[in-house]
Structure formats: structure tokens, C-alpha cells
Wavefront OBJ file of the C-alpha trace (Angstrom):
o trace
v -66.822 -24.494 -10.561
v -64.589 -22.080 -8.797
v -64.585 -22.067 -4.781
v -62.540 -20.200 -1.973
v -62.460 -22.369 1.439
v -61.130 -21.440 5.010
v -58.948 -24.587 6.238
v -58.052 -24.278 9.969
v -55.416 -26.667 11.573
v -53.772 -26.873 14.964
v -51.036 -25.041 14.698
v -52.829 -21.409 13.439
v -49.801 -20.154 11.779
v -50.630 -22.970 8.526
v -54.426 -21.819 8.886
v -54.768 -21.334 4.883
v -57.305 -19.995 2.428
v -57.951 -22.368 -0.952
v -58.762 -21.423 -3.996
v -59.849 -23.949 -6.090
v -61.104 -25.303 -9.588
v -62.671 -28.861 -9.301
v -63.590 -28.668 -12.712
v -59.721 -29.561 -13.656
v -58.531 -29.755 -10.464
v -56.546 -26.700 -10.197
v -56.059 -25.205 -6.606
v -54.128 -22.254 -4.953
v -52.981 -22.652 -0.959
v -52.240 -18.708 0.331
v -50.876 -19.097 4.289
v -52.215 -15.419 5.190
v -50.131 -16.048 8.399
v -47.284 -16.289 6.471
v -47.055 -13.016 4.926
v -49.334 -14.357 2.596
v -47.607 -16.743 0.479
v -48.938 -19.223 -2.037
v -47.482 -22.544 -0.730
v -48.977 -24.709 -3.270
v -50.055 -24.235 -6.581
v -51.693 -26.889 -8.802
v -53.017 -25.868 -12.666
v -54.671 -28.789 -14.622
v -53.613 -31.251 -11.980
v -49.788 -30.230 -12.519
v -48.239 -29.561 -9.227
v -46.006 -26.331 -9.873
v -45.705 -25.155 -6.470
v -45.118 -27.201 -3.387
v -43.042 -24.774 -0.803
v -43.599 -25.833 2.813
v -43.919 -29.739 1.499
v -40.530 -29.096 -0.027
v -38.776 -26.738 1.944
v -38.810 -24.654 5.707
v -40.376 -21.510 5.420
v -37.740 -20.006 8.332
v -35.064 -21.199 5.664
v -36.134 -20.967 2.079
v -38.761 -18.210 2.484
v -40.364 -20.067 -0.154
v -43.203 -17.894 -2.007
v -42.588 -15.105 0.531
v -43.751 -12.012 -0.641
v -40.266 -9.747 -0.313
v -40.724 -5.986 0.581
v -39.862 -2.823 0.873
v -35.999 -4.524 -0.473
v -35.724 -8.331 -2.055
v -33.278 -10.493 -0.813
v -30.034 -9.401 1.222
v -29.273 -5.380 2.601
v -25.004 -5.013 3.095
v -24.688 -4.950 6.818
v -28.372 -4.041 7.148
v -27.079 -0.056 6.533
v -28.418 2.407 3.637
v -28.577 6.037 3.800
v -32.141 7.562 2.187
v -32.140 11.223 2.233
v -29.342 12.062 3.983
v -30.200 9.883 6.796
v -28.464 6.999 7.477
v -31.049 3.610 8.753
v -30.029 0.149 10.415
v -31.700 -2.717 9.657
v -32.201 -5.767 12.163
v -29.983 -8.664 10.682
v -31.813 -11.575 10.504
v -28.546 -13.427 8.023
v -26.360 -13.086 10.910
v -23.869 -15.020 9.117
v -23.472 -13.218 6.293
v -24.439 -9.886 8.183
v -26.953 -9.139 6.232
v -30.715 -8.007 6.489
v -32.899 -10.817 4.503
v -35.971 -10.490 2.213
v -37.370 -7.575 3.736
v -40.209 -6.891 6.253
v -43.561 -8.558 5.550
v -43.040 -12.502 4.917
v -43.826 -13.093 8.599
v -46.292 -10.680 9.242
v -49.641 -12.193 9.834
v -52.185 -10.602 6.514
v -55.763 -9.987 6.673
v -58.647 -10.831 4.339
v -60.571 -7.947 2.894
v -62.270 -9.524 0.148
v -62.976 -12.540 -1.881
v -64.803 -13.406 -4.968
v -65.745 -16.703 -7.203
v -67.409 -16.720 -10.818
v -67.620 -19.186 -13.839
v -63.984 -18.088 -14.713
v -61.961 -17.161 -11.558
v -61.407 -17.425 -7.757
v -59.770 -14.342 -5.892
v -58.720 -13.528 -2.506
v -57.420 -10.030 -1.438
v -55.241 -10.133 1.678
v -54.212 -6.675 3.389
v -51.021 -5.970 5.829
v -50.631 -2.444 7.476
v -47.463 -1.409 9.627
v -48.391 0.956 11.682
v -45.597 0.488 14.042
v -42.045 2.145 13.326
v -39.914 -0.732 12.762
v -36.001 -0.213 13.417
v -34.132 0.219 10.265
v -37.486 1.059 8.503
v -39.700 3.874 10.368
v -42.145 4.429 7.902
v -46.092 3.635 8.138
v -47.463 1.448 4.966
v -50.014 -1.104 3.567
v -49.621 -4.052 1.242
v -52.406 -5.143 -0.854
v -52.165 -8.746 -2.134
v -54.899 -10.408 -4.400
v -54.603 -13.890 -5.897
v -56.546 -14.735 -8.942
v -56.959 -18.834 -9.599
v -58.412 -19.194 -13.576
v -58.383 -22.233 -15.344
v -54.535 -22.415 -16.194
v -52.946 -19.276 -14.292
v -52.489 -18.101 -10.649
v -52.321 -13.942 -10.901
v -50.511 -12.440 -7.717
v -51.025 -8.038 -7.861
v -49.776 -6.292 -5.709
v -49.923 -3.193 -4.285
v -48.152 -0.565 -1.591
v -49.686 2.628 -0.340
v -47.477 4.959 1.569
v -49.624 5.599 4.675
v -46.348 7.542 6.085
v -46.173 11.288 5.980
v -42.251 11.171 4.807
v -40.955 9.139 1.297
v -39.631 5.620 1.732
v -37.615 3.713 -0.382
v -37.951 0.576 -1.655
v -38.148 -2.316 -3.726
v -40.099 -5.515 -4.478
v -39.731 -9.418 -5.161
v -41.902 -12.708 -4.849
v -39.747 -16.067 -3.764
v -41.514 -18.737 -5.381
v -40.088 -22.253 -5.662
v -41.151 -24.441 -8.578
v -41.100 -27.932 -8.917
v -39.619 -30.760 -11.078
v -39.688 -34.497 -11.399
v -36.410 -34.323 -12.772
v -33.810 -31.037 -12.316
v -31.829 -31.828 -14.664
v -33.434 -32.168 -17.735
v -35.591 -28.776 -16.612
v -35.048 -25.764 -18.754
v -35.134 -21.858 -18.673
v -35.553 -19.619 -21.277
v -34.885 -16.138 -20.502
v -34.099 -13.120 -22.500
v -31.021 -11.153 -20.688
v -27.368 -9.307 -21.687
v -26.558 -8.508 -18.395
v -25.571 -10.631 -15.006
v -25.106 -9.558 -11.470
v -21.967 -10.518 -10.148
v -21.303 -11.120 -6.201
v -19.106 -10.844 -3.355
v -18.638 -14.387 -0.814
v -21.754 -12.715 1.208
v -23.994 -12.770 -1.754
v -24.064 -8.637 -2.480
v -23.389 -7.218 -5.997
v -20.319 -5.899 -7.265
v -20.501 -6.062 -10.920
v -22.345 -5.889 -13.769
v -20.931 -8.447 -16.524
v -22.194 -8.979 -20.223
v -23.918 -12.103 -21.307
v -25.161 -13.894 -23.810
v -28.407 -16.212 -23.723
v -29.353 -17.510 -26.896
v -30.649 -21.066 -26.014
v -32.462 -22.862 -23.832
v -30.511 -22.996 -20.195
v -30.613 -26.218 -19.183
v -30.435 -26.765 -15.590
v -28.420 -29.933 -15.520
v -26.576 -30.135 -11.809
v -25.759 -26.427 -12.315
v -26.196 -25.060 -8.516
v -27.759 -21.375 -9.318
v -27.779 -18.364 -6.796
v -27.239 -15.805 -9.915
v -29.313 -12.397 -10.759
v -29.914 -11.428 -14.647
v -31.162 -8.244 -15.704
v -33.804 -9.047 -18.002
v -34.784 -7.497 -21.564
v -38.556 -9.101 -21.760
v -40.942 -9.911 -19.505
v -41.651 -13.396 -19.722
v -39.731 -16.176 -18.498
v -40.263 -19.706 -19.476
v -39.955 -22.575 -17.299
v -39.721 -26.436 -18.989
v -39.502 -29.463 -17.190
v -40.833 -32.915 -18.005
v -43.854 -32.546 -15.960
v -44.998 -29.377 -17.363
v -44.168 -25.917 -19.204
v -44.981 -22.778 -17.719
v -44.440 -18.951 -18.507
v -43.645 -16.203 -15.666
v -44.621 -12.766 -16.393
v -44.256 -9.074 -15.034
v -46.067 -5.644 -15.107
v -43.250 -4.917 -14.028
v -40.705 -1.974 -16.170
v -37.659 -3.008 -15.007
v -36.660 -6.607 -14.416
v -34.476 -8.553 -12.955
v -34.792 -12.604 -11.899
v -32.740 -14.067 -9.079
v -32.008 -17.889 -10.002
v -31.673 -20.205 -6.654
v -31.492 -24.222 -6.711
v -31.294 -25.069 -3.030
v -29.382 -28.539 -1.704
v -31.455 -31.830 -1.101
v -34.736 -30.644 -3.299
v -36.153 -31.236 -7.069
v -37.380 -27.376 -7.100
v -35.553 -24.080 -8.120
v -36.457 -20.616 -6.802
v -37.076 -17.994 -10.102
v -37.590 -14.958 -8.916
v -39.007 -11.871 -10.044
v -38.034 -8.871 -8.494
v -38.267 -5.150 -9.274
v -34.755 -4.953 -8.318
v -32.113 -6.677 -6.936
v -29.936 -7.199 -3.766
v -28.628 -4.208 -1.771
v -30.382 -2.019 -3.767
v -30.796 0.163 -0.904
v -27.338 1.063 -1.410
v -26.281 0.340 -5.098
v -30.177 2.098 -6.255
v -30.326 -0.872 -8.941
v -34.214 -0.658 -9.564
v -34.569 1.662 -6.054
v -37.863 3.781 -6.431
v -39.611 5.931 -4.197
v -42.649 6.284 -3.236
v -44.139 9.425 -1.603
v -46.310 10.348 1.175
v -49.884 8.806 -0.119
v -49.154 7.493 -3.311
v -49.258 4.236 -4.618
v -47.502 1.532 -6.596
v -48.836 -1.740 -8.247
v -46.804 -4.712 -9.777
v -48.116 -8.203 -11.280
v -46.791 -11.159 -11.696
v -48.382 -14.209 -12.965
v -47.814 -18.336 -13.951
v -49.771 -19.153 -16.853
v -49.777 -23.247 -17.722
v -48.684 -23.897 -21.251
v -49.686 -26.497 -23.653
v -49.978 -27.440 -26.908
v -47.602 -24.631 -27.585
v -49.895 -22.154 -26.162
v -50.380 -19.961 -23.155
v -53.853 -21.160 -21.749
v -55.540 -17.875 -19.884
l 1 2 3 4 5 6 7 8 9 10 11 12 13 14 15 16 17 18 19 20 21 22 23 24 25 26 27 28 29 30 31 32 33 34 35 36 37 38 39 40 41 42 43 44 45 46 47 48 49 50 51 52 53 54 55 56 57 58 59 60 61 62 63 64 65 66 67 68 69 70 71 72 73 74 75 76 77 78 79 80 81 82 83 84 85 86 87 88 89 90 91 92 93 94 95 96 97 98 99 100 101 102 103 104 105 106 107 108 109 110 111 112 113 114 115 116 117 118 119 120 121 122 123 124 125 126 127 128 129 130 131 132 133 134 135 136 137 138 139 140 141 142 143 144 145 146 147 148 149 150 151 152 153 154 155 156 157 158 159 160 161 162 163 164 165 166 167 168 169 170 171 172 173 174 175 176 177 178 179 180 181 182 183 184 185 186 187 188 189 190 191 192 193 194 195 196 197 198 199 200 201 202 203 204 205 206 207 208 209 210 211 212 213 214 215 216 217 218 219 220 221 222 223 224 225 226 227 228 229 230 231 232 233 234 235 236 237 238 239 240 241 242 243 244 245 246 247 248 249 250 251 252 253 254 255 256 257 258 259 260 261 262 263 264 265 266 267 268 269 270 271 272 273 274 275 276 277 278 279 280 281 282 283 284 285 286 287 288 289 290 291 292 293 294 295 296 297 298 299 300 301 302 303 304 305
């Protein structure tokens, strides 16, 4: 029922591994030379995912797996332990340093396995290099899990440095509609980044979200702090819930121009938290940290497994 399959093309950098469910026709494309992003994602024959059909991957960084920070690093400066670090800036506009590190790297498979119930790959980066801005040794572990209804994405990060490194982490998915505006979020949150004309926070504000947010022709590029760890995503296609392992939350809302998708995504903490420690952690010479997130299909009022 469940298969994995290699699919080469000409250009090597969209070679892609799929995991797939003929059964209901539910499929998983990971572009391991992508930094190992899911670029497609279809549960029950509902298309949830679509990035690269959609969107450029050099401009959207759709799916991109975001570490050691998520999204944008103030002038691509932090100081970690009394040391102060440049970053390359790859938002030159804005003067920024982007969505980390890895979502160009080129990731490795290390294992795979089917069954009756599930398909999983696991996909391995190491930097062994010391990158400017960021001169610390590390591995990321990714492994996709395809069941019937849900697509499970853990991850992991082992310090392989001998010094601490800080950091934070965040997944850039982009999930499509047939029609934006009657699309809905529910999300439980009393708190809302606020941001400067170059997209870094200055302020927490108060909120209130008691309904359904319906996305309308609202343009989003807005960070909430969440208090639960599910997010719920309706559209007239299909209803989905987002979920994270994750202790502290917060969910960065994007609707780009000229596309039915939005971006929702989770994220351990938010921009510039290099500098403003929102949801910073450190992890130490050896040790190890693991976050899930997952998108489980719903229907019929429940959340399928």
C-alpha cells in the first residue's frame, strides 16, 4: 500500500524522493536538494501542498526547513556570549539575514521504511564547515512520515561543535486554496508581534481571537504568540489541523501576491530572535533537541491519524 520512490530529472537539484499511498492516493514530494523540503503534499486526493508549482523556491522558500534562526536576523548582527557574529545578508534590501542556513543545502538519505500504515524517509545534513556569521559544527535530522491522512515532519539538531550555539527553528510551508477568501484560521493567541518597515519586531500588542479568522483579501505577514498547539486551517477544498511538540509557539501568517496559497508557519520562535531572545535556546556541546510538527486531514469532524 505504502511505497517510497527515487524520481530523477534533468536538472538534479528537483531530483525528489515520493512517498506515497495508492490506496487513497495520498503522496509526499521531499526535494532532498532543497534542504529537504516537502514541495507537494496530497492526503485523500486533497492537494494541500503545492510549493514549487505555486511559487519560486529562491523567493518564497516555500516548505524550507528554517534553522538555526526563522525568518529575518536585524542587519545580520547578534552578540552570543559576549561575542559579537555577522551574518551574510541574503535580504539585501531590507538588510537582513533570511531563514537561516540549511534550505539550500543539499540533505542526505540515511534511512527509509514502508509498512501497512506508513511511509518514512530520514534525510541527514551536517556542516562541518565554519560558516561566516555562524562558526559552529552541527547535524539536522529530518524524517517524514506519510499515513493515511497526515504527513509527520521531526526534527532533530545535534551540536557536533565543541562550543554552545544559539538558535531557533521554523518550517515555511505554503498551503493551498481554491478560493482565499472564503479560507479560514482558527488559532488560539493573546499576543501579536508587531514590526518595523523591514519586517523585525518591536512590540508585543494584546489580542483577542475568539472566532474563526477569515482570510477574505486580508494580505497577512503577521506573527502570533500562540496559547495551544494546534492550528486549524478551513478552506472549501479541505480542513486540516497543524500541530507542534513544540513548548513555546509562535505562527508567522504570510499570503504572498499573485497565488491562492498562504504560508502558516510554525516556528519555535520568531524573527530576530537572535537579538530580542523571543524563544532563543541553546544548545550545548553534544546535546540534542527534537521538535514535530505535523498536518493531519480532517473530516467528518474528526482528525483522521
Amino acid at each position: 500500500m505504502f511505497k517510497i520512490k527515487y524520481i530523477q530529472n534533468i536538472e538534479s537539484s528537483l531530483n525528489y524522493i515520493e512517498l506515497k499511498n495508492s490506496y487513497n492516493n495520498s503522496y509526499a514530494k521531499i526535494f532532498f536538494n532543497l534542504g529537504g523540503s516537502l514541495q507537494e503534499l496530497v492526503l485523500n486526493k486533497k492537494k494541500i501542498i503545492n510549493g514549487l508549482h505555486l511559487l519560486s523556491y529562491e523567493t518564497s522558500y516555500s516548505s524550507a526547513i528554517l534553522f538555526p534562526f526563522a525568518n529575518r536576523i536585524k542587519n545580520g548582527t547578534y552578540k552570543f556570549q559576549e561575542k559579537t557574529y555577522k551574518l551574510e545578508l541574503n535580504q539585501k534590501d531590507e538588510n537582513n539575514a533570511l531563514h537561516g542556513l540549511v534550505y539550500n543545502k543539499k540533505f542526505n538519505i540515511v534511512k527509509q521504511k514502508t509498512s501497512r500504515e506508513f511511509a518514512s524517509i530520514t534525510l541527514n545534513y551536517t556542516e562541518l564547515e565554519k560558516q561566516k556569521g555562524f562558526p559552529f559544527r552541527y547535524s539536522i535530522i529530518l524524517t517524514y512520515t506519510l499515513t493515511m491522512y497526515s504527513l509527520k515532519l521531526d526534527v532533530t539538531i545535534k551540536n557536533e561543535d565543541l562550543n554552545s550555539f544559539p538558535f531557533n527553528l521554523g518550517w515555511h510551508p505554503y498551503f493551498c486554496s481554491s478560493d482565499l477568501y472564503n479560507s479560514f484560521l482558527t488559532l488560539k493567541s493573546n499576543k501579536k508581534l508587531s514590526f518595523d518597515n523591514n519586517m523585525i519586531p518591536v512590540t508585543i500588542e494584546d489580542v483577542t481571537l475568539k472566532n474563526d479568522l477569515q482570510i477574505k483579501d486580508k494580505k497577512f505577514d503577521d506573527c502570533y504568540i500562540l496559547c495551544d498547539k494546534n492550528v486549524f486551517f478551513k478552506n472549501p477544498d479541505y480542513s486540516i489541523v497543524i500541530n507542534s511538540s513544540s513548548k513555546e509557539n509562535y505562527l508567522q501568517l504570510y499570503t504572498p501576491n499573485k497565488t491562492n496559497s498562504i504560508a502558516i508557519e510554525p516556528m519555535t520562535g520568531p524573527s530576530n530572535s537572535f537579538n530580542n531572545k523571543l524563544g532563543l535556546q541553546v544548545l550545548n556541546s553534544g546535546e540534542t533537541y527534537n521538535v514535530s510538527w505535523s498536518v493531519k486531514l480532517i473530516t467528518n469532524n474528526s482528525v483522521n491519524d
